[in-house]
C-alpha positions in Angstrom: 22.0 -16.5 4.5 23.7 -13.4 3.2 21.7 -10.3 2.1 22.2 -11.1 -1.7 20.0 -14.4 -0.9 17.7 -12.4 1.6 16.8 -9.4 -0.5 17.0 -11.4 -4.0 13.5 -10.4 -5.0 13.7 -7.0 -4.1 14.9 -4.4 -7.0 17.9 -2.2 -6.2 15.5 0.8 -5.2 14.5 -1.5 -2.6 17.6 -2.9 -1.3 19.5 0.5 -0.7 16.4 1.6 1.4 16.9 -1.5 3.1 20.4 -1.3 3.8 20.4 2.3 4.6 17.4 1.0 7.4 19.4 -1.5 9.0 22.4 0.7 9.0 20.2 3.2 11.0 19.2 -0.1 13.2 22.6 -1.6 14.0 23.8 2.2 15.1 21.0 2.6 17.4 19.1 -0.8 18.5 21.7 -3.9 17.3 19.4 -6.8 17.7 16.4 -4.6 15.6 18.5 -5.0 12.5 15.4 -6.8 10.6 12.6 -5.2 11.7 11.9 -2.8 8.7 12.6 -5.7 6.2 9.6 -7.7 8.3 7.4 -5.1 8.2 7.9 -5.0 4.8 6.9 -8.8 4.5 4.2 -8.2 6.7 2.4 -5.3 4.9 3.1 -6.4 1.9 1.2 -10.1 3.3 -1.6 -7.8 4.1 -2.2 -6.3 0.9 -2.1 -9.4 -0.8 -4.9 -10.3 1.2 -6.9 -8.2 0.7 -6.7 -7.8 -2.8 -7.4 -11.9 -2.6 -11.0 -11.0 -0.4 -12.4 -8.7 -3.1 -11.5 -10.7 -6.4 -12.1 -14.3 -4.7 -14.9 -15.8 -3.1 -14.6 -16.7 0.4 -14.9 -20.6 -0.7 -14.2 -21.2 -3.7 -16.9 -23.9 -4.9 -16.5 -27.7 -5.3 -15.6 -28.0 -9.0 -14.8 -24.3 -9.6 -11.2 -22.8 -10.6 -9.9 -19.1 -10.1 -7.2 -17.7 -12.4 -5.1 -14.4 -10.6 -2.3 -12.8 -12.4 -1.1 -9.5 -10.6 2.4 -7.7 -10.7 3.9 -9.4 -6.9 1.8 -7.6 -4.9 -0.5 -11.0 -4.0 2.6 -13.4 -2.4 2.5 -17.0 -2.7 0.8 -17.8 0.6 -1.6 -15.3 1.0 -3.9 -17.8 -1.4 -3.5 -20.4 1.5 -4.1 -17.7 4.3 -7.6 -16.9 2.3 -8.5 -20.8 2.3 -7.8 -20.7 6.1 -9.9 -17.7 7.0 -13.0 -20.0 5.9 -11.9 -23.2 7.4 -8.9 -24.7 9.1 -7.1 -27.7 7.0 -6.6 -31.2 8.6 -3.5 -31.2 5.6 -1.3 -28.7 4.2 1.2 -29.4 1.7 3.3 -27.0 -0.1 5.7 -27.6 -3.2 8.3 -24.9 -3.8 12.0 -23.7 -4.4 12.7 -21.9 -1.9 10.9 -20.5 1.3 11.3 -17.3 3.5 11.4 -17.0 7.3 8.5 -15.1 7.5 6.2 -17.5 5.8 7.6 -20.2 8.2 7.3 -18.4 11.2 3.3 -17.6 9.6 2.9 -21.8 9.4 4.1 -22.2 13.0 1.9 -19.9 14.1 -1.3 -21.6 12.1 0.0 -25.1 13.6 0.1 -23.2 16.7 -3.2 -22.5 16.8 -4.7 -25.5 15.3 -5.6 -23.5 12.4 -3.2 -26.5 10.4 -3.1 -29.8 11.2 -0.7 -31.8 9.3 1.9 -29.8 7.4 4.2 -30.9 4.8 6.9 -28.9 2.9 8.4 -30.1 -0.4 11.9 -28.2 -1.1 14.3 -27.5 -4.1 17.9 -29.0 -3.6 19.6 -25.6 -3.0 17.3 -25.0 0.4 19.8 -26.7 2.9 22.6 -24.9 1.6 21.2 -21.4 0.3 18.4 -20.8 2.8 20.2 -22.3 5.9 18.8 -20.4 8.9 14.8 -21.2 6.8 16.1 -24.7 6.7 17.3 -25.1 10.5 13.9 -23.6 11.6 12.2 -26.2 9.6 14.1 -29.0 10.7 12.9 -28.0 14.3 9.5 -27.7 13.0 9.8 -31.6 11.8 10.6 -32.5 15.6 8.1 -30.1 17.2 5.1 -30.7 15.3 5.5 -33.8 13.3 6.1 -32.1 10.3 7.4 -33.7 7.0 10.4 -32.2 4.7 11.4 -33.4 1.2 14.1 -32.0 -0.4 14.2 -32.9 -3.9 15.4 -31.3 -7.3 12.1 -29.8 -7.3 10.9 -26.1 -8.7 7.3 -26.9 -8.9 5.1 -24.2 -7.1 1.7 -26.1 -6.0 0.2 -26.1 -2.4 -2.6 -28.8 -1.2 -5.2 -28.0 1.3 -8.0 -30.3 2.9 -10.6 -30.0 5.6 -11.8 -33.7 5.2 -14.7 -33.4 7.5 -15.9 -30.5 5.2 -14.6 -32.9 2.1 -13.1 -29.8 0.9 -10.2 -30.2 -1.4 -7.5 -26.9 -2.8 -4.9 -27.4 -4.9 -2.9 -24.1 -6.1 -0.8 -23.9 -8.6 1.2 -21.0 -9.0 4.5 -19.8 -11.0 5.7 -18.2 -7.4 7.6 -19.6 -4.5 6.8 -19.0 -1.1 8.7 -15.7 -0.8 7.9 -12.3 -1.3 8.7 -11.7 -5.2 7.5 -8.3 -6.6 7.2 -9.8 -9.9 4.5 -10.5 -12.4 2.9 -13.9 -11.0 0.3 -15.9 -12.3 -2.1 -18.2 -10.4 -4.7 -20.8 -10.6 -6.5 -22.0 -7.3 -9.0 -25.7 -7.9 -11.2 -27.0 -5.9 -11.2 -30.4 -6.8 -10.3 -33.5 -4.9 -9.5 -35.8 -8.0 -6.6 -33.0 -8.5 -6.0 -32.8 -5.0 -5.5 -36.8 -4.9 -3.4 -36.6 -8.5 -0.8 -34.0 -6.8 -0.6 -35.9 -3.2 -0.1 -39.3 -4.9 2.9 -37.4 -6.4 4.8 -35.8 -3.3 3.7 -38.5 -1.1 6.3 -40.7 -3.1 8.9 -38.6 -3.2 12.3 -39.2 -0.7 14.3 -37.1 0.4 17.9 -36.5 -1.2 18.8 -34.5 2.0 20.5 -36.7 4.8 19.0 -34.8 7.5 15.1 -35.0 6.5 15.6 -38.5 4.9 13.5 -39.8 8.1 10.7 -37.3 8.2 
């Protein structure tokens, strides 16, 4: 991936403090050189976090439906990361463009802990070729925890969540992709299994167009 892809949602204030980071990092550490844009992920994760604990319940009731529009500072899976402080999910599925590294490497360490069981990830066409490194990791993630990939001419933004011993059902639909975008974003998180069921029935029937996760 090359640094126009990487820091695409970033605005040029941004990006030369970025650059003029890793500069500093390749002169004096070399294999550091992405460490400030991580931390950057990763505070900005934690922010959106906790902005999500005061405006949200913990668990959202059966039925119920919560609308959140903020200016890019709640990321896309910081909704899922508040469903899974309350519960862990037997099935995870998320719908999206595009995805970064450090959202994958955040679902890896939920599967890793057991936190999600079954995870699914449903990808626009240009992920193979434009996010190559995010696509490589999730091809091993296929292989090492029986995950499933689509990719699909797909831009919808939704992600599924269900704890079926809790018959708990989230579907979120949101105009952001799993990536840290400081941009205006809206949000609307359901419980409700018939939508859950609508959106699963959907995905579930989808093939992939990629020759690679055709099997998965």
């Amino acid at each position: 991936m090359t640094d126009q892809d990487l820091f695409a949602d970033f605005d040029a204030t941004e990006i030369q403090a970025i650059h003029a980071a890793r500069a500093h990092e390749l002169r004096a550490e070399g294999d550091a050189r992405a460490l400030r844009v991580v931390q950057r992920i990763q505070a900005r994760r934690a922010k959106g976090e906790k902005a999500l604990a005061d405006i949200l319940p913990e668990r959202i009731a059966e039925g119920e439906s919560w609308h959140v529009i903020s200016h890019g500072d709640v990321d896309a899976l910081s909704y899922l990361a508040h469903a899974l402080k309350s519960m862990p999910m037997d099935y995870v599925a998320i719908s999206t463009w595009c995805i970064a590294k450090a959202d994958l490497d955040q679902i890896e360490k939920w599967l890793d802990a057991g936190t999600i069981d079954q995870f699914e990830l449903y990808a626009g066409e240009i992920f193979p070729n434009q996010y190559g490194d995010e696509y490589e990791q999730m091809l091993k993630m296929v292989k090492t925890y029986d995950c499933r990939l689509v990719i699909a001419k797909n831009h919808s933004k939704v992600t599924l969540a269900a704890n079926e011993a809790e018959g708990y059902y989230l579907a979120i639909e949101s105009s952001a992709n799993v990536n840290t975008n400081p941009r205006i974003e809206q949000t609307a998180v359901h419980a409700s299994r018939d939508l859950f069921n609508f959106y699963r029935e959907f995905f579930s029937g989808l093939r992939s167009i990629d020759r690679a996760s055709k099997g998965t």
